[in-house]
C-alpha positions in Angstrom: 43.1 -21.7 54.0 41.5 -20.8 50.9 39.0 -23.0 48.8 41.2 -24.0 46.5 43.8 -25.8 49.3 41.0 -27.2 50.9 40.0 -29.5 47.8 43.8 -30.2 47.1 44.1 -31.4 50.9 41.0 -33.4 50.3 42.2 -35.4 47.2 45.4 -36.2 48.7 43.7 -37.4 51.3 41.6 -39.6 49.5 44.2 -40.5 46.8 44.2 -44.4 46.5 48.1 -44.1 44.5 51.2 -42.2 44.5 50.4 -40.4 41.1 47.3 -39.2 42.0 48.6 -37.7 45.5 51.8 -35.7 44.2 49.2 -34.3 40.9 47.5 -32.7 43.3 50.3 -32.1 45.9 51.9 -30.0 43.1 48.9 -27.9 42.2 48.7 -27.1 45.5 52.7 -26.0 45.8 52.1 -24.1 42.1 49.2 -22.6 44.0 50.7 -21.3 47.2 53.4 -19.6 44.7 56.1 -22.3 46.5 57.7 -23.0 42.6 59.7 -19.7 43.4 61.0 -21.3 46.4 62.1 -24.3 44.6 63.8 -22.2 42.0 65.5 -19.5 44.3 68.7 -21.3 45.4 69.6 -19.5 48.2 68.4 -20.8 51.5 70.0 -20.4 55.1 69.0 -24.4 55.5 72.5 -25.4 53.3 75.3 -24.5 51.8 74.2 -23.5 48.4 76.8 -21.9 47.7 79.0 -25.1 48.2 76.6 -27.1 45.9 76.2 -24.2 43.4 80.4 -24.6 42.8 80.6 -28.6 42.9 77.7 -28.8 40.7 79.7 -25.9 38.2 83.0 -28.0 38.5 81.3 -31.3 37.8 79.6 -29.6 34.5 82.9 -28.3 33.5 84.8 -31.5 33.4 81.9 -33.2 31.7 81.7 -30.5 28.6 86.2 -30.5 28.8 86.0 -34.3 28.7 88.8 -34.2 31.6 87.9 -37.8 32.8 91.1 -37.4 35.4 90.0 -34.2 36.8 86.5 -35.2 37.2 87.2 -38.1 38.9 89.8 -36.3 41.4 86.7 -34.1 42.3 84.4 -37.1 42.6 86.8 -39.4 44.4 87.8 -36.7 47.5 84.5 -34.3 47.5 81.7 -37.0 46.9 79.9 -37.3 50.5 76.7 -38.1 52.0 74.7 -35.0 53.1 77.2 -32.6 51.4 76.4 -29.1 53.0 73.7 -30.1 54.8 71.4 -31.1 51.8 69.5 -33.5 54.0 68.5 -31.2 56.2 64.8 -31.9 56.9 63.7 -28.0 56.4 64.2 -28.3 53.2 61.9 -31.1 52.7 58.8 -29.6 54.4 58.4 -26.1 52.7 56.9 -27.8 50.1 54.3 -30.8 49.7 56.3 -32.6 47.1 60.2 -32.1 46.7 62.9 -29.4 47.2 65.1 -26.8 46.0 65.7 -27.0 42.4 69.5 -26.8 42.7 69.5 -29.9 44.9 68.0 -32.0 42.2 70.5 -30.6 39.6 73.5 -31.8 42.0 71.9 -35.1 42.5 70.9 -35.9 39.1 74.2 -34.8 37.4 76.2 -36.6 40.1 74.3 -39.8 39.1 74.6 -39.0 35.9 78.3 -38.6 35.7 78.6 -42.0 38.0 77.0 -43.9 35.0 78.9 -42.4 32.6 82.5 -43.4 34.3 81.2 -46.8 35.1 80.6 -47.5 31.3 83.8 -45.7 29.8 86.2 -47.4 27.8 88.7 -49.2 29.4 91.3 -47.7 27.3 90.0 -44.2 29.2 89.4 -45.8 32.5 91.4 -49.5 33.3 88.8 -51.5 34.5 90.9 -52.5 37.7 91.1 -48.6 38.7 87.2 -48.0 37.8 86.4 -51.3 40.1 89.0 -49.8 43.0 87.5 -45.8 42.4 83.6 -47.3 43.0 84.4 -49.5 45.7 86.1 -46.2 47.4 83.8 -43.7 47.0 80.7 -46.5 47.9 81.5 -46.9 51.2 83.1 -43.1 51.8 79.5 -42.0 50.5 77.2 -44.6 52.9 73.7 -46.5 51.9 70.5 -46.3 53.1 68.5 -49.0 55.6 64.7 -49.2 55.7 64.1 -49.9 59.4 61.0 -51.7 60.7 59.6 -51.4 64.2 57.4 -53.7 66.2 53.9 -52.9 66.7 52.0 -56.6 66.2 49.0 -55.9 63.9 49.7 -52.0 63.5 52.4 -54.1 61.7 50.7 -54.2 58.5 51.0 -50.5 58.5 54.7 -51.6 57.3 53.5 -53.4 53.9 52.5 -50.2 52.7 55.5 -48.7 53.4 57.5 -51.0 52.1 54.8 -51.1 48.5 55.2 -47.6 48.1 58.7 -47.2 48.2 58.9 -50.6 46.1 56.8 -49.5 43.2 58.6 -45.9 43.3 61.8 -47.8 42.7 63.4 -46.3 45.8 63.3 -49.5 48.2 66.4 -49.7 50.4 68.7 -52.7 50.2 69.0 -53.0 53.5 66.2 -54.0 55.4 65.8 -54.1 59.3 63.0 -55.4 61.4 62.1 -56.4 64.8 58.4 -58.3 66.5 56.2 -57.5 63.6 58.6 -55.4 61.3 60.6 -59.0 61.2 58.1 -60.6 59.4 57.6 -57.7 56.9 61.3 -57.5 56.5 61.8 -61.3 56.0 59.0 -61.4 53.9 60.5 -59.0 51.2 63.9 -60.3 51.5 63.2 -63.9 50.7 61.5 -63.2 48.0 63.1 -61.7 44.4 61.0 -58.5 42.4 59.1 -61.1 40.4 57.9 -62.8 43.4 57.5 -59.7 45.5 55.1 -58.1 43.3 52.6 -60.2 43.6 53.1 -60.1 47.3 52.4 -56.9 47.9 48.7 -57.3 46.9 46.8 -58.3 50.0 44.6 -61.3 48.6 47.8 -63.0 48.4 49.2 -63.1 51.9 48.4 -65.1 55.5 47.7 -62.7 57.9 46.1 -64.7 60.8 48.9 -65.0 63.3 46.6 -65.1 66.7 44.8 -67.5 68.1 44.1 -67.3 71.9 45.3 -70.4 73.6 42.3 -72.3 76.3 43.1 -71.6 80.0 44.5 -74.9 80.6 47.0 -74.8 77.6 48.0 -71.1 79.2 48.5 -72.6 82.5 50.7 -75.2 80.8 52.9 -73.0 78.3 52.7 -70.2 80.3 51.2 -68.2 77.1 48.3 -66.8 76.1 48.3 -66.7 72.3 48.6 -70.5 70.5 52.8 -70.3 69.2 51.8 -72.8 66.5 49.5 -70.8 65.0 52.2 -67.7 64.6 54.1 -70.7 63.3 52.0 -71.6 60.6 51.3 -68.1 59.6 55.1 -67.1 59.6 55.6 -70.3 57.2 52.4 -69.1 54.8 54.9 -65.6 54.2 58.0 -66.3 55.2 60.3 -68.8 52.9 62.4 -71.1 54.9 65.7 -70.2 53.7 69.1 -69.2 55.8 69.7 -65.6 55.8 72.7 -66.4 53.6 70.5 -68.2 51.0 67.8 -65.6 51.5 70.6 -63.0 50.5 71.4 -64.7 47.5 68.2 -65.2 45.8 66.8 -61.7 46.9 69.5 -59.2 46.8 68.5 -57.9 49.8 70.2 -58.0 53.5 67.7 -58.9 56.0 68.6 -58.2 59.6 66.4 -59.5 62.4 66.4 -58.3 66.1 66.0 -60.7 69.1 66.3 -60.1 73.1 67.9 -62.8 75.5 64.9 -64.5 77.5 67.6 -65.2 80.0 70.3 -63.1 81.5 74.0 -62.3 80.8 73.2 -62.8 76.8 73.6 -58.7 74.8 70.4 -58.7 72.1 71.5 -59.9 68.9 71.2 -58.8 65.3 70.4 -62.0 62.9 71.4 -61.5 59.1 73.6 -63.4 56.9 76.8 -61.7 58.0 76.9 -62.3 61.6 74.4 -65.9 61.5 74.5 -67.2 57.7 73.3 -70.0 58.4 70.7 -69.6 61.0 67.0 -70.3 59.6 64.9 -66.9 59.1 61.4 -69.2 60.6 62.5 -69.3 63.6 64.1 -66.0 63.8 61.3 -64.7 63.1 59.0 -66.4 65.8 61.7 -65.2 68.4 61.7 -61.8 67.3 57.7 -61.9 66.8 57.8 -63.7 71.0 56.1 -60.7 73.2 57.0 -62.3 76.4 53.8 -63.5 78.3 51.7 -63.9 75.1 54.0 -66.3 73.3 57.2 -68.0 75.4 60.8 -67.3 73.9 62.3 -69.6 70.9 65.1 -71.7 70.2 67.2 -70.8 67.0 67.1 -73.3 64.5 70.4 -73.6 62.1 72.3 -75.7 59.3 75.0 -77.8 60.4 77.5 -78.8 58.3 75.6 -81.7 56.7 73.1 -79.4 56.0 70.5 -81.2 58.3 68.3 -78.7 60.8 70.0 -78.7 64.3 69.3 -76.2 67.1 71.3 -73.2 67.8 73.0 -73.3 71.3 70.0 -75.0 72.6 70.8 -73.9 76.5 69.7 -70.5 74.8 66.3 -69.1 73.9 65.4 -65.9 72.6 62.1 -63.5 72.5 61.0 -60.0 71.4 63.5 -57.8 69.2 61.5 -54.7 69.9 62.2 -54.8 73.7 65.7 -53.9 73.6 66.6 -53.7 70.4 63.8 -51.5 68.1 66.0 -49.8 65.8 69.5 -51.1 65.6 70.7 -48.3 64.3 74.7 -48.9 65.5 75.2 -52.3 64.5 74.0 -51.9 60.8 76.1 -48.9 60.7 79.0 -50.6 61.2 78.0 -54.2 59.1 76.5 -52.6 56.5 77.9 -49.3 55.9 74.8 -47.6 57.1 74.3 -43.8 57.6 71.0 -43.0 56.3 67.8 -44.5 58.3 64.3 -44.2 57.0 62.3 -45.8 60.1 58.3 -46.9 59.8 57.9 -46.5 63.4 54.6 -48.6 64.6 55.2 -50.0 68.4 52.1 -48.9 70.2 54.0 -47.7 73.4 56.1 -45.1 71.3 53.6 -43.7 69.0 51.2 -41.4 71.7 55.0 -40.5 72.6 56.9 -39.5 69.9 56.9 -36.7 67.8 55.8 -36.5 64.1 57.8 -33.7 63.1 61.4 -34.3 61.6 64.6 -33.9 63.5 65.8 -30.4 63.7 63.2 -28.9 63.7 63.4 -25.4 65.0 61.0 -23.4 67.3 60.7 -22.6 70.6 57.9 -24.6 70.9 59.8 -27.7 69.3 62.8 -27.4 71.5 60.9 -26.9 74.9 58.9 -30.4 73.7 62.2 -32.0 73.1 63.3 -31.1 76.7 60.6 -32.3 78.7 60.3 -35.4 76.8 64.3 -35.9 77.6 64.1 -34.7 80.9 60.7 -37.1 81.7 62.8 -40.2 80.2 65.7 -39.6 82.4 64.0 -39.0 85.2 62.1 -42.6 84.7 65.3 -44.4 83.7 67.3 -43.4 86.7 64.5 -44.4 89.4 64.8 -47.5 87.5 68.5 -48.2 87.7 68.2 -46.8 91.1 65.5 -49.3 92.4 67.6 -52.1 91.0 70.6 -50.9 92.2 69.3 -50.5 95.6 66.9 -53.2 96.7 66.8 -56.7 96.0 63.7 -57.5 94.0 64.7 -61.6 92.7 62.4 -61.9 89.6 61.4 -58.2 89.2 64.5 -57.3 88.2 64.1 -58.4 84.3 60.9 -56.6 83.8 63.2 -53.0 85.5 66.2 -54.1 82.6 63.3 -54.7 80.3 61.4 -50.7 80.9 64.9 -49.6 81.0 66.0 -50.4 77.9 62.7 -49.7 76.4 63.4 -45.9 77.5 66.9 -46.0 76.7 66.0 -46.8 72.9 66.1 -44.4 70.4 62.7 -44.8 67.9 63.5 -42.2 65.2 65.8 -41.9 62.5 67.0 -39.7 59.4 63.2 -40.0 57.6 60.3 -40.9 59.9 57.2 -42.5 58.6 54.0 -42.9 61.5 50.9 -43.9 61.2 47.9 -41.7 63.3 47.0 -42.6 66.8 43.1 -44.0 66.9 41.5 -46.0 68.7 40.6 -48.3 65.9 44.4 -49.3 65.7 44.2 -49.8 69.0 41.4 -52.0 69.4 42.9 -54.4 66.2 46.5 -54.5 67.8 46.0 -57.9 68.5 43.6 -59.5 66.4 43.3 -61.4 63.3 42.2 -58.6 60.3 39.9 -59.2 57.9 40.8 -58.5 54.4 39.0 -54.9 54.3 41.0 -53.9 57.6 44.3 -55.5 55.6 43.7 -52.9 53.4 43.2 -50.4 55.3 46.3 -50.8 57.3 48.3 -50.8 54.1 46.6 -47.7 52.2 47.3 -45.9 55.7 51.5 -47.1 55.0 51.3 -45.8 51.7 49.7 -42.8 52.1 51.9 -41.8 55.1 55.1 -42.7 52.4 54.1 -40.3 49.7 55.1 -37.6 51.5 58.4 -38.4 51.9 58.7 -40.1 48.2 60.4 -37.1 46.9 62.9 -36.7 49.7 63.3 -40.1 50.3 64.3 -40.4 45.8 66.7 -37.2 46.6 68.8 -38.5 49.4 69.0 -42.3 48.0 69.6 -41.5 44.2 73.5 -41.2 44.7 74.0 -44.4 46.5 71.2 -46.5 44.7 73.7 -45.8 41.7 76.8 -46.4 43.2 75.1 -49.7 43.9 74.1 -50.5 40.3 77.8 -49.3 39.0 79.7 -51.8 41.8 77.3 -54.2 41.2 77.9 -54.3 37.4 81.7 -53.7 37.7 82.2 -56.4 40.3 80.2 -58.9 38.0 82.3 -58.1 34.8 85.4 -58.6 37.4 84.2 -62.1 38.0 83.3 -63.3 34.6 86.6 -61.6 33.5 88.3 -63.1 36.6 90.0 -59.9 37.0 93.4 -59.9 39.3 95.1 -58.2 41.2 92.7 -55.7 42.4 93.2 -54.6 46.4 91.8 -56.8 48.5 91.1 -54.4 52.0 89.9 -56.8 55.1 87.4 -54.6 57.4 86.3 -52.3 54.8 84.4 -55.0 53.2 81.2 -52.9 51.5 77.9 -55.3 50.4 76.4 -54.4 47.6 73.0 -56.1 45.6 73.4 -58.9 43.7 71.2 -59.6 40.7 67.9 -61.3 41.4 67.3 -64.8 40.4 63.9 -66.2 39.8 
């Protein structure tokens, strides 16, 4: 590597924001002659061929002013990952963003969405513009912003979650389990006015451990004080339903908890499947570790809206244990089929891999297969132990390790944070501002890289969002009838924020 790579790697090391990062992730793409990359569209990674004649077509109908023809196109050849423009290769060539071509099909798609959702309604009946967004929103799919456990690495998460935030680029749907719950209900209880001022650290609780004395173990069979993750949750956290949390944020929080007994499936909390659950107490049972805090009891509104428990034979405890990422529920509630996961659990990171999925190499794929090979090897001594010989109380630790190694911890876009000892030796304590904000520069500076491609494969649905959004509000001032009402296909899109 020559000199003048080394100082770019060393400022975007350093950088302390985003613009100062890509300024000099760019010199160093001008500077490694990677701008003819960008520029040459061919590339055995996608079909540019494909997205060379959709992108001409869409053009065409624009300068012809064929509205009907354009939306034909639109309605029947607008997909997610259309010839293979996700593909990861063509995200890591380069520092900061892709091939040329793919930003010309995304922006002019986007574009041309904008355009349709403010034509005349002389041009385009509103009732057909309402039915045409509504279709090709949930043929197209959304993106979800998962959150993993990890208890203090957890902080690693707010910077995540800041960077994408102030880019603009801040999934709707937000997912998080153990410490990635508190993030997640954090942001989603709070509108962008209030979240703002959030996202500076002076301005957040973050003591949430407090070692309990031997005799008060003994007696709650715990070692870390519940109250104080109580008070702590309550200092970030605004006690809202998830239903109520949806409406004054816009955003869909989902929350991840285990059974602490048997013969109960882990659940996925958000306002769809438990409106009117409380997100405090969600929280504490997704943020319960089993043997440093005991399980929880759900806390919901009744129908006199007075605080009442939630089947109180039933408790519930860490979300992380068998449910990390639950990538297969939110699929199916939220229209889900893009995952950009901050993975921070502290017995997946010396594990997995930081390198995006797909990638090819013999080196890669021999990796892969070990790592599958040691993971089914462990799970099936497992089931075989339990199976075989009756072990009474062992048995929920085995279904505990095997779920753990059943999970899948990566998704479309993985964001990690280095393995160190430091993060190791601060997993469970109480940080001090200066480590606060080191946790948080870490999460943003592990984002930036993934800003561009991130912005690239979000653009289309973050619009289809804004035009359904719009259209379904002018619907319901208008009280607009008539329009096709389709039970199962139901797809949520952001409200406007209220302050």
């Amino acid at each position: 590597m020559d000199r003048i790579s080394r100082e770019c790697l060393a400022q975007m090391r350093n950088a302390t924001d985003y613009q100062s990062w890509r300024e000099a992730a760019e010199f160093m793409d001008r500077h490694r002659g990677l701008e003819e990359w960008k520029q040459n569209e061919t590339s055995d990674d996608y079909d540019w061929r494909l997205i060379r004649s959709r992108l001409r077509q869409i053009r065409q109908c624009r300068d012809e002013g064929d509205i009907p023809k354009l939306i034909y196109h639109l309605r029947q050849g607008l997909h997610w990952n259309l010839g293979n423009i996700g593909n990861p290769a063509l995200y890591t060539r380069t520092n900061v963003g892709t091939k040329h071509l793919i930003n010309e099909y995304v922006h002019e798609v986007s574009a041309v969405l904008e355009e349709l959702s403010h034509l005349d309604r002389s041009t385009f009946p509103h009732a057909d513009k309402l039915r045409f967004f509504h279709e090709v929103a949930l043929s197209f799919g959304r993106s979800a912003l998962m959150l993993s456990g990890g208890a203090t690495l957890g902080l690693f998460h707010v910077g995540v979650v800041k960077a994408l935030y102030r880019e603009g680029i801040l999934p709707t749907v937000l997912t998080g389990s153990s410490a990635g719950s508190i993030v997640a209900a954090t942001v989603g209880t709070r509108n962008d006015h209030e979240l703002e001022e959030l996202l500076d650290p002076k301005n957040a609780y973050y003591h949430f451990w407090r070692v309990l004395p031997f005799a008060q173990m003994i007696r709650r069979r715990a070692i870390m004080d519940q109250d104080q993750l109580r008070r702590a949750i309550a200092e970030n956290v605004k006690d809202m339903t998830f239903e109520q949390a949806y409406k004054h944020s816009g955003r869909i929080i989902n929350i991840t908890v285990s059974p602490a007994g048997v013969n109960q499936p882990p659940r996925l909390l958000n306002y769809l499947t438990f409106p009117y659950l409380y997100t405090h107490e969600a929280v504490m049972a997704s943020c319960a570790v089993p043997i440093l805090f005991p399980p929880v009891m759900l806390m919901t509104r009744d129908e006199k809206d007075g605080r009442v428990p939630y089947m109180p034979l039933l408790k519930w405890n860490d979300g992380s244990l068998k449910s990390d990422l639950p990538t297969l529920r939110i699929r199916r509630l939220h229209n889900v089929n893009h995952f950009i996961v901050s993975q921070t659990n502290p017995h997946v990171l010396p594990f997995v891999s930081k390198r995006e999925p797909g990638s090819k190499g013999l080196a890669n794929s021999a990796r892969d297969y070990a790592t599958s090979t040691v993971r089914q090897q462990a799970k099936s001594i497992i089931n075989f132990v339990r199976a075989s010989i009756p072990l009474g109380d062992f048995n929920k630790p085995l279904d505990t390790a095997a779920s753990i190694l059943d999970q899948d911890y990566r998704g479309n876009i993985n964001i990690f944070p280095d393995v160190s000892l430091w993060r190791y030796a601060n997993i469970a304590k109480n940080p001090d501002l200066e480590a606060v904000q080191r946790f948080m520069l870490e999460g943003e500076r592990a984002a930036w890289p993934r800003i561009e491609m991130i912005r690239t494969q979000t653009m289309i649905s973050q619009t289809l969002d804004r035009c359904v959004d719009r259209l379904e509000r002018e619907h319901e001032s208008e009280k607009v009838v008539g329009l096709p009402n389709k039970p199962g296909l139901r797809v949520v899109r952001q409200r406007d924020n209220k302050v």
